[in-house]
C-alpha positions as CSV (number, residue, x, y, z in Angstrom):
1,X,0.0,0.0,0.0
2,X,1.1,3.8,-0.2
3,X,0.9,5.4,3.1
4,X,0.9,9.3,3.5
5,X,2.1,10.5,6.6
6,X,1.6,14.4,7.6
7,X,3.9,14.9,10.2
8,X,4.8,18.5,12.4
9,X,8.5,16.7,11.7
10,X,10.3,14.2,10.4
11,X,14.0,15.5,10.8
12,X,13.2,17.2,13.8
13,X,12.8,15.7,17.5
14,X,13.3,19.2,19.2
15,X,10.5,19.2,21.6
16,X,8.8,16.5,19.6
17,X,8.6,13.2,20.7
18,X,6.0,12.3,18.0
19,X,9.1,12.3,15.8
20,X,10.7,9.5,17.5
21,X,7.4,7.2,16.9
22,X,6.6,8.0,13.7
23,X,10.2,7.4,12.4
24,X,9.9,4.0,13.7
25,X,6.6,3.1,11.9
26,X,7.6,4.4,8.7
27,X,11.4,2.5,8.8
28,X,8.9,-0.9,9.5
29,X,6.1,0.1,6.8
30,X,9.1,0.4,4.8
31,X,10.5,-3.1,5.7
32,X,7.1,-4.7,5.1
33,X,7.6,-3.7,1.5
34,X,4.8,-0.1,1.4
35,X,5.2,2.9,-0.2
36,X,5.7,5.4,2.5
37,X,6.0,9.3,2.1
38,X,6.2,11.9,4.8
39,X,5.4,15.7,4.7
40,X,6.2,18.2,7.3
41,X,5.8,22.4,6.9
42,X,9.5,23.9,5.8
43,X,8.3,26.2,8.8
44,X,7.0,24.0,11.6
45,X,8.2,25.3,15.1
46,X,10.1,22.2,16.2
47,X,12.2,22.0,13.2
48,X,12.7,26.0,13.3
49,X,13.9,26.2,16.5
50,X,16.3,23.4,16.0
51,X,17.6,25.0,13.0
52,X,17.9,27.8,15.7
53,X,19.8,26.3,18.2
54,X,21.7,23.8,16.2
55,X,22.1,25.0,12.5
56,X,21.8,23.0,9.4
57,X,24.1,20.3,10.6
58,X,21.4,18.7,12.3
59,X,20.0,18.0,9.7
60,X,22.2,16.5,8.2
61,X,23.0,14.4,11.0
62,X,18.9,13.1,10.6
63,X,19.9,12.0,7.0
64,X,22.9,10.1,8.3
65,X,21.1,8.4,10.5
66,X,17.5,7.8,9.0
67,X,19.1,7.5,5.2
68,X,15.7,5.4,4.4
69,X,13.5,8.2,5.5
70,X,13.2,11.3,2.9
71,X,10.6,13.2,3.8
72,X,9.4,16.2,1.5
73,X,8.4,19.7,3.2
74,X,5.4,21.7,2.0
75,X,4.8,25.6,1.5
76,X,2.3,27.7,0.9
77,X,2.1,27.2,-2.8
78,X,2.3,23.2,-2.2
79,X,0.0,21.2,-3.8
80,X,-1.2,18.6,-1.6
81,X,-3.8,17.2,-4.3
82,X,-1.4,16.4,-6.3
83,X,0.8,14.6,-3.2
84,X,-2.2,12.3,-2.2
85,X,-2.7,11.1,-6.0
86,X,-2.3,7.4,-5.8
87,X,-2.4,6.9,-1.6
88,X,-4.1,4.2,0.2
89,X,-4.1,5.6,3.2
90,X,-3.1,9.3,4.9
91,X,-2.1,10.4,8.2
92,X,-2.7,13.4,9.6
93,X,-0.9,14.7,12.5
94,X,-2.9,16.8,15.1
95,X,-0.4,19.5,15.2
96,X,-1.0,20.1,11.2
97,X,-2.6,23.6,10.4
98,X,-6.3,23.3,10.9
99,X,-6.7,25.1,7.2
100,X,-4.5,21.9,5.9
101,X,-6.5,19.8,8.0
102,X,-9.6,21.0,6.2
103,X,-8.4,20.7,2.9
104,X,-7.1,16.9,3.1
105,X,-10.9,16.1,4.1
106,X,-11.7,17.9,1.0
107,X,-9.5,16.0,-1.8
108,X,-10.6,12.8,0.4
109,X,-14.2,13.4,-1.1
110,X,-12.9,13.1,-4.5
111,X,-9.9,10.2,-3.7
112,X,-10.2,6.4,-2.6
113,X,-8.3,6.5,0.1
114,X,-8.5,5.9,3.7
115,X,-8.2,8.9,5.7
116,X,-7.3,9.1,9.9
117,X,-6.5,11.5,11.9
118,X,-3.8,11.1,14.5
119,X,-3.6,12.8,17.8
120,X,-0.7,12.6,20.3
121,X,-1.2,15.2,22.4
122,X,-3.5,16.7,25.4
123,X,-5.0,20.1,23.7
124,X,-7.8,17.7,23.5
125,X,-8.7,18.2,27.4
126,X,-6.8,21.4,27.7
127,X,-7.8,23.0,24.8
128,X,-10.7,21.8,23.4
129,X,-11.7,25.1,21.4
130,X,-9.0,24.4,19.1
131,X,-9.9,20.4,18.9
132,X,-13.5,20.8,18.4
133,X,-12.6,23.2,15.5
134,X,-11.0,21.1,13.1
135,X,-12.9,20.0,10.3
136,X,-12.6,15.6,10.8
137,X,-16.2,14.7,9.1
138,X,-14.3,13.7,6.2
139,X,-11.7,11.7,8.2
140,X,-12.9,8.0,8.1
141,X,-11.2,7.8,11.8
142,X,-8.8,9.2,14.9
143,X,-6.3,7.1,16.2
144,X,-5.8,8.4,19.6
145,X,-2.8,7.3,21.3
146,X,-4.9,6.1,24.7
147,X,-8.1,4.8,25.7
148,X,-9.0,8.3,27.8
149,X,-8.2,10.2,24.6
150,X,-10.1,8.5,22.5
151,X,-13.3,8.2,25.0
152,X,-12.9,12.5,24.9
153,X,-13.2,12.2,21.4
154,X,-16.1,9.8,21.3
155,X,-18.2,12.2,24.3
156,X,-17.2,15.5,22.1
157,X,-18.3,13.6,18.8
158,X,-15.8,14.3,17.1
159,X,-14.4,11.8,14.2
160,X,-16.8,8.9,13.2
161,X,-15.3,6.5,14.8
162,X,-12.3,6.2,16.7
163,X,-9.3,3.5,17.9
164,X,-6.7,3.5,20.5
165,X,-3.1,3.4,19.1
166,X,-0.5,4.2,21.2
167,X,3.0,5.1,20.7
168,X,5.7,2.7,21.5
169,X,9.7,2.2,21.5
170,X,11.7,2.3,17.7
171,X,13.5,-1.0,19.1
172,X,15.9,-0.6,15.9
173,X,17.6,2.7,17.5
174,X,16.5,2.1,21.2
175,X,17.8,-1.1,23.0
176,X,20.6,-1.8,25.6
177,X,24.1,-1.3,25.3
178,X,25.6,-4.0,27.1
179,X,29.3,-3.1,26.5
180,X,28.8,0.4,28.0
181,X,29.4,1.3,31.9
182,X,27.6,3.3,33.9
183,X,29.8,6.7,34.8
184,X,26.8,8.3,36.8
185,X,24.4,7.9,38.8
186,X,21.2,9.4,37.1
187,X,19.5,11.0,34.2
188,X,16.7,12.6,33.2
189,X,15.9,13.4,29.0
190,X,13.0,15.5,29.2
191,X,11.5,19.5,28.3
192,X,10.5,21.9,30.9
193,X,8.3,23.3,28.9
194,X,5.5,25.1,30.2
195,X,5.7,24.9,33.8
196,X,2.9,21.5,33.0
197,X,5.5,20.0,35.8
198,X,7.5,22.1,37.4
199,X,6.2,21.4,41.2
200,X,6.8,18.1,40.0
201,X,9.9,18.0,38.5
202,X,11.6,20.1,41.5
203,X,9.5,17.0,43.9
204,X,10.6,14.1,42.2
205,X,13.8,15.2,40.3
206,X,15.8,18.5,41.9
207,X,15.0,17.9,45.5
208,X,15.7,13.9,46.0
209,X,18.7,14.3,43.8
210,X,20.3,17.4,45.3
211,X,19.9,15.7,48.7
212,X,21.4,12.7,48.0
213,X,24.1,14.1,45.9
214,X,23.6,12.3,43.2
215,X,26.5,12.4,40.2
216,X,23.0,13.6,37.5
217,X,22.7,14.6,34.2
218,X,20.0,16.5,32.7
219,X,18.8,16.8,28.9
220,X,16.4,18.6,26.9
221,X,15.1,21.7,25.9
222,X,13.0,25.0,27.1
223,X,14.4,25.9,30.4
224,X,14.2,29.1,32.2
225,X,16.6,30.5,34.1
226,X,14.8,29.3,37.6
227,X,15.1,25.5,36.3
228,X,18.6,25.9,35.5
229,X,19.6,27.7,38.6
230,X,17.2,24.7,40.2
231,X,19.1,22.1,39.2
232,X,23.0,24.2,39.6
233,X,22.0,24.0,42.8
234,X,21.1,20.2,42.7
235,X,24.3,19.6,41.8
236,X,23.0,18.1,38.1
237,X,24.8,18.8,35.0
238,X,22.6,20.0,32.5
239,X,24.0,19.0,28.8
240,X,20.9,20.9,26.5
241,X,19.2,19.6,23.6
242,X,20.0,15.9,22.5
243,X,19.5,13.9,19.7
244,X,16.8,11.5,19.7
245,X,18.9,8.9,18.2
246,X,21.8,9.3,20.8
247,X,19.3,8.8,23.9
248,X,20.0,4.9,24.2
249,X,24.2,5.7,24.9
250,X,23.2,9.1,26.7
251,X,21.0,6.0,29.3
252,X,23.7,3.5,29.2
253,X,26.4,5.9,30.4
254,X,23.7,6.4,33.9
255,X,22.7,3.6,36.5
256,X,19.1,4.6,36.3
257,X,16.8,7.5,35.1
258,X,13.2,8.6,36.0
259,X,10.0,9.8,34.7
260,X,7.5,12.6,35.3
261,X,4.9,13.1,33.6
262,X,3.1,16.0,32.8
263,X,0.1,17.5,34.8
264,X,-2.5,17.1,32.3
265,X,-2.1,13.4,31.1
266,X,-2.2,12.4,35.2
267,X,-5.3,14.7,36.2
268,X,-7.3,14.2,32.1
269,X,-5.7,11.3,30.8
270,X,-5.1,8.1,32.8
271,X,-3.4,5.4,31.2
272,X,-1.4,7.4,28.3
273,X,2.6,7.3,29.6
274,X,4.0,9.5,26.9
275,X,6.5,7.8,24.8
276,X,10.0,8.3,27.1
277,X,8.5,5.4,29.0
278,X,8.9,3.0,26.3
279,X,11.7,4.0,24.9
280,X,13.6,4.0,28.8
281,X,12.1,0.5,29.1
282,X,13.7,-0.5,25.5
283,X,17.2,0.5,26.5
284,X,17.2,-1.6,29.7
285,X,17.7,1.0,32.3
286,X,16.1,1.2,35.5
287,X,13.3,3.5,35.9
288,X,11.6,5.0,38.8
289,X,8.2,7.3,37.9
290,X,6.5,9.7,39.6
291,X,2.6,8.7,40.1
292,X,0.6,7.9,36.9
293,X,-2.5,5.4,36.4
294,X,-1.3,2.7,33.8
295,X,-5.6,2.3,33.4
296,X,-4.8,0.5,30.3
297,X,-2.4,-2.3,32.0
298,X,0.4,-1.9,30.0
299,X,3.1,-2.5,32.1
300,X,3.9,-4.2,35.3
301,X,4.3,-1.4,38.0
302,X,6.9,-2.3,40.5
303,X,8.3,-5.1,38.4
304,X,8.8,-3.3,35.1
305,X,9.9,0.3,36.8
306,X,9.3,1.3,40.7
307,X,6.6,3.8,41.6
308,X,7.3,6.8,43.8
309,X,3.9,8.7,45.3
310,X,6.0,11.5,46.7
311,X,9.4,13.1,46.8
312,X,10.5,11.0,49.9
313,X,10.1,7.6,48.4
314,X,11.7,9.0,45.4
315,X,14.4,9.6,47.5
316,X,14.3,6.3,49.2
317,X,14.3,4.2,45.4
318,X,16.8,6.4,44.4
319,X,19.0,5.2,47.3
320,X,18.0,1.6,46.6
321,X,19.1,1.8,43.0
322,X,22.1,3.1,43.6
323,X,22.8,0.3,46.2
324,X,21.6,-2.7,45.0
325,X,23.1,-3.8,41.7
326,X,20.5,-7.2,41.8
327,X,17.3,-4.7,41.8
328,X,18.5,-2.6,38.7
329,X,19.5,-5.9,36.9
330,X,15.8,-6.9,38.0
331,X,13.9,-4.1,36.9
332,X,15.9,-3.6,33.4
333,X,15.2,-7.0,32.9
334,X,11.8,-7.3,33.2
335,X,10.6,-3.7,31.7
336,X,13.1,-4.8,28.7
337,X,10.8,-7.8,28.4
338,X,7.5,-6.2,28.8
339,X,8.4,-3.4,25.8
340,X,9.9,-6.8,23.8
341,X,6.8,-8.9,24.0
342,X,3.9,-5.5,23.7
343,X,5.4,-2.0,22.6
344,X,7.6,-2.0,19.4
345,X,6.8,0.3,16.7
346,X,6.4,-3.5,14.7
347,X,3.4,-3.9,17.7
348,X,2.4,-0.5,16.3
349,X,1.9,-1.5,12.7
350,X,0.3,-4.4,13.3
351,X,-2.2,-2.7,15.3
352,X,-2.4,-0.4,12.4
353,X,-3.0,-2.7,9.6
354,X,-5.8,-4.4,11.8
355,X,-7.4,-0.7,12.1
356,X,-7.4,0.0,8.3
357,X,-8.4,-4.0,8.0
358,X,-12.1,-3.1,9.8
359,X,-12.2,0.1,8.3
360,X,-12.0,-1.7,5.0
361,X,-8.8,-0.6,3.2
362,X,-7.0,-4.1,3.1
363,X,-6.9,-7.2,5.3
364,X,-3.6,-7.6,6.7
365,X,-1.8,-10.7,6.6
366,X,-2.2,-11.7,10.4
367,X,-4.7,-9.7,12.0
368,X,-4.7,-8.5,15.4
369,X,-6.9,-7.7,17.8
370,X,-8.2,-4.1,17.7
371,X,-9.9,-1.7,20.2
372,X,-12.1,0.3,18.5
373,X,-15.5,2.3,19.4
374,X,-17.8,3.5,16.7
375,X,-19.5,6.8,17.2
């Protein structure tokens, strides 16, 4: 089949995570023998402001990397008609203009293929306005990347039907090193952002490490002079932006790292662990998260990674990982296993060939089981 994909990025993972997903999906539609394109703005925000911050060369670096993965940007003078002339199936990112997102239901009156709508995000619970806008009666689905997402979409009405799809670990660039040595004690690959979690983060992250002196490294992007002071005084090295595909050496080089989600996923969206779980789990490091409802079952708390409900017991796992050699060996294990056996972007496609199999496009080869609502 010929898949379309309308991405925010490709080349860019700069406060993006979707980028890390999708580039997985395609590489295994690819390896399964479809037709894949990708389209992104040439002015989208992620890939502007890493073209900001890093120049042109990191670019280049995505092409080194990713050589199977060419995807074509799109202007203002773009004709997307033309683009989806021959597709099966399209794609359409949530964070794609609204205008855009309008216009692809349009040519999908006059095309044959299958058209869904994909949405990764939280604006649907924190800013509805700009969800409920979008024109999706022409979309023959959403694929929602958790069950609480996609219920929102089926109380709003919006979409005709919708399925749960969630992201999941590119096991071809994330996996353990098992040569490597750990040189420190923890890290943490994450965006500030917009203060979403930063009570949280200074809870679960600055405090607990700054008290046990922890030797801590810190990496991402969007933080304010407060954060960074935060964590100077933590004692954690903060190292800036990263490359997506360098995270599984960045995690090998630490004895274990942690995760903290966002406020809107754990007060709106139970069960949804954003995709740095996954991709933690794939690399075989220990992880210790801050409190989030896995509604959805799809790990084993406490066996895959360790809970902490407050900065204290964060603290106190902390401690225990840095101690107990057996325990991180136990919990790198068994998350390893977990992401092995459920939540590989090859999971993903399955799931997604069973979707466009009841929708109709194509019966895939092997089916799998799929959890779908219709409106």
């Amino acid at each position: 089949m010929r898949f379309v994909f309308y991405t925010h990025s490709l080349v860019s993972d700069w406060n993006h995570g979707n980028a890390h997903f999708l580039r997985g999906v395609l590489r295994e539609l690819l390896r399964r023998g479809h037709e894949v394109t990708a389209l992104e703005p040439a002015d989208g925000w992620s890939r502007a402001n890493l073209l900001a911050e890093q120049g042109p060369a990191a670019l280049d670096r995505f092409r080194r990397r990713f050589p199977d993965l060419a995807p074509r940007s799109y202007g203002a003078d773009f004709d997307h008609a033309a683009a989806l002339d021959g597709a099966d199936v399209v794609i359409v990112h949530e964070w794609t203009d609204p205008a855009l997102v309008a216009e692809i239901g349009r040519i999908r009156r006059q095309a044959g293929f299958t058209l869904l709508f994909h949405d990764t995000h939280h604006r649907a619970v924190s800013a509805q306005g700009e969800i409920a806008a979008l024109s999706l009666d022409d979309y023959d689905g959403v694929l929602a990347f958790g069950a609480a997402l996609r219920r929102r979409y089926e109380r709003a009405g919006w979409g005709r039907r919708t399925f749960v799809w969630h992201e999941a670990a590119d096991d071809t660039v994330f996996a353990p090193e098992p040569h490597a040595e750990p040189e420190r004690d923890l890290i943490w690959i994450g965006n500030w952002g917009d203060d979403e979690r930063a009570a949280e983060l200074e809870s679960f992250l600055v405090e607990p490490a700054g008290r046990l002196g922890l030797a801590g490294t810190v990496r991402g992007v969007r933080y304010p002079r407060s954060a960074l002071a935060a964590l100077e005084r933590a004692g954690l090295a903060y190292g800036g932006w990263i490359a997506n595909a360098d995270v599984p050496a960045a995690f090998a080089r630490h004895r274990f790292t942690v995760h903290v989600p966002r406020r809107p996923y754990v007060a709106a969206l139970p069960g949804i662990p954003t995709i740095r779980v996954f991709e933690a789990l794939a690399c075989g490091i220990p992880l210790i998260s801050a409190p989030w409802d896995d509604a959805e079952g799809l790990f084993r708390p406490g066996r895959d990674y360790l809970v902490a409900q407050d900065g204290e017991a964060m603290a106190r796992h902390m401690r225990d990982l840095l101690n107990d050699a057996a325990l991180r060996r136990a919990l790198a294990d068994s998350g390893l296993a977990t992401i092995r056996a459920r939540h590989t972007c090859r999971h993903r496609v399955d799931e997604l060939l069973a979707i466009l199999a009841a929708l109709g496009t194509r019966e895939p080869a092997a089916p799998v089981a799929v959890r779908e609502a219709a409106r």
